[in-house]
N, C-alpha and C positions, 0 to 999 in steps of 0.2 A: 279218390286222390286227395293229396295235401295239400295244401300250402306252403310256399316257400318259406321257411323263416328268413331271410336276408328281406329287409324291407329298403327303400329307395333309400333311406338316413345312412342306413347300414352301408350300404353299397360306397355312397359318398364319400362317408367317412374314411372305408376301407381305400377309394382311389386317393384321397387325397392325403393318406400314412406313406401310399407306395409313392408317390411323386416325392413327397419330403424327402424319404428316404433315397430316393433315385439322388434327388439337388443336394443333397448332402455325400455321396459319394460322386458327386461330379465336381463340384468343389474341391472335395479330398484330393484326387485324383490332378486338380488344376493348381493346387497348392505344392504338390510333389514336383509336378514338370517343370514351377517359376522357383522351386526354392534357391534361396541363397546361398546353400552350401557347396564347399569347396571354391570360394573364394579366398584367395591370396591376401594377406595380412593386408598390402600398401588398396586394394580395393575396398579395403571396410574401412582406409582410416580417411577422419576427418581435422579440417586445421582451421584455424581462427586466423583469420587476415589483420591488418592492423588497424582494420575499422573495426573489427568485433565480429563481425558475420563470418559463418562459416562455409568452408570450402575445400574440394577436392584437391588442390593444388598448394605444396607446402609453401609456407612465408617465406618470401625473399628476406634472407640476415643481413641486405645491407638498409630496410628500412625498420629496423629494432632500434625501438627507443630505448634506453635506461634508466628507471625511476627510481630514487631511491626510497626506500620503505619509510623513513619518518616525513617523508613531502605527503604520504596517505593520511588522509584525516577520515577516523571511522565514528561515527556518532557525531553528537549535537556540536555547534561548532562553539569555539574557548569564546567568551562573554568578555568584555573588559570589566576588571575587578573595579567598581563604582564605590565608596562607602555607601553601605546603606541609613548610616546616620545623617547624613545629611540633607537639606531642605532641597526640595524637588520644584519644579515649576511643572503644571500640564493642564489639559484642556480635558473635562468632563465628556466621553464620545456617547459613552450610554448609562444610563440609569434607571431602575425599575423598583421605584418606593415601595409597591405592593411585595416585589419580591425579595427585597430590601439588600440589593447591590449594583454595583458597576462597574464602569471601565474607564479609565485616566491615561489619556495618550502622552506620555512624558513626553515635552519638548524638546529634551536633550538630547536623548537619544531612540526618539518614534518608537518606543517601545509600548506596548500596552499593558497596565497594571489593575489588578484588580481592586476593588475597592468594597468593603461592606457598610453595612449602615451606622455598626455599630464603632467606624473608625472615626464616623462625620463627628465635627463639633459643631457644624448648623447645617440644614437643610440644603441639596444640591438638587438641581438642575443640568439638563446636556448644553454643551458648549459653555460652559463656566470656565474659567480661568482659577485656578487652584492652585496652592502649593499645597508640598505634602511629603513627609519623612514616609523609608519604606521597610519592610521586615520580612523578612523570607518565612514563608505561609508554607502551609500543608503543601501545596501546587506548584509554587514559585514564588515570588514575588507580591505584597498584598502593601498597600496604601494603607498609613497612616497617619493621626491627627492631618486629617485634609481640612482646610480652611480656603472660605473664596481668597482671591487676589485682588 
């Protein structure tokens, strides 16, 4: 007499294809009974309240506000036009000689401007008091001729 070929690996294997396959037809089957279809237009739709969340129940039109499209502001907000030729006052916040730049908190308007080494006419320190004309840089904004106060 033989030997089986189906060894115990074999066998496993094989119950544990037919269970998948069972749980994937029972699935199928569970997907069919709950589906969606044949749903009425007004049960699929959905409505934005006037906080923004949404909801099954269409917006009341007596609280619709009216805004008019140029009150939207899209992107960076308008700068007031400063001449950039003019002498600045600000306070030195950071400075890193080794990496040879920083940063100058304009007084006037708490803005922070960059500053390189190569704009100093002497040697800076943080919390220095400076004035300093400014030039529009590669990034924004960059300090020049900075001199203490």
């Amino acid at each position: 007499m033989g030997r089986s070929t189906e060894t115990f690996s074999k066998k496993e294997k094989e119950k544990a294809r037919l269970k998948k396959s069972k749980d994937k037809k029972e699935k199928a089957q569970e997907r069919k009974a709950n589906a969606g279809k044949g749903k009425s237009l007004e049960d699929m739709m959905a409505y934005i309240d006037e906080n923004g969340n949404i909801t099954s129940t269409p917006p009341d039109p007596s609280k619709k506000i009216r805004i008019n499209a140029e009150d939207i502001q899209i992107g960076v907000a308008k700068q007031l036009d400063l001449p950039h030729d003019t002498v600045r006052t600000g306070v030195v916040t950071f400075f890193n000689e080794s990496k040879g730049y920083g940063f100058i908190r304009d007084l006037q308007t708490e803005e922070s401007i960059f500053v390189h080494i190569n704009a100093l006419t002497e040697p800076l320190k943080e919390n220095t008091r400076v004035t300093f004309e400014t030039e529009q840089g590669q990034k924004g904004l960059s300090a020049i001729k900075v001199k203490k106060k």
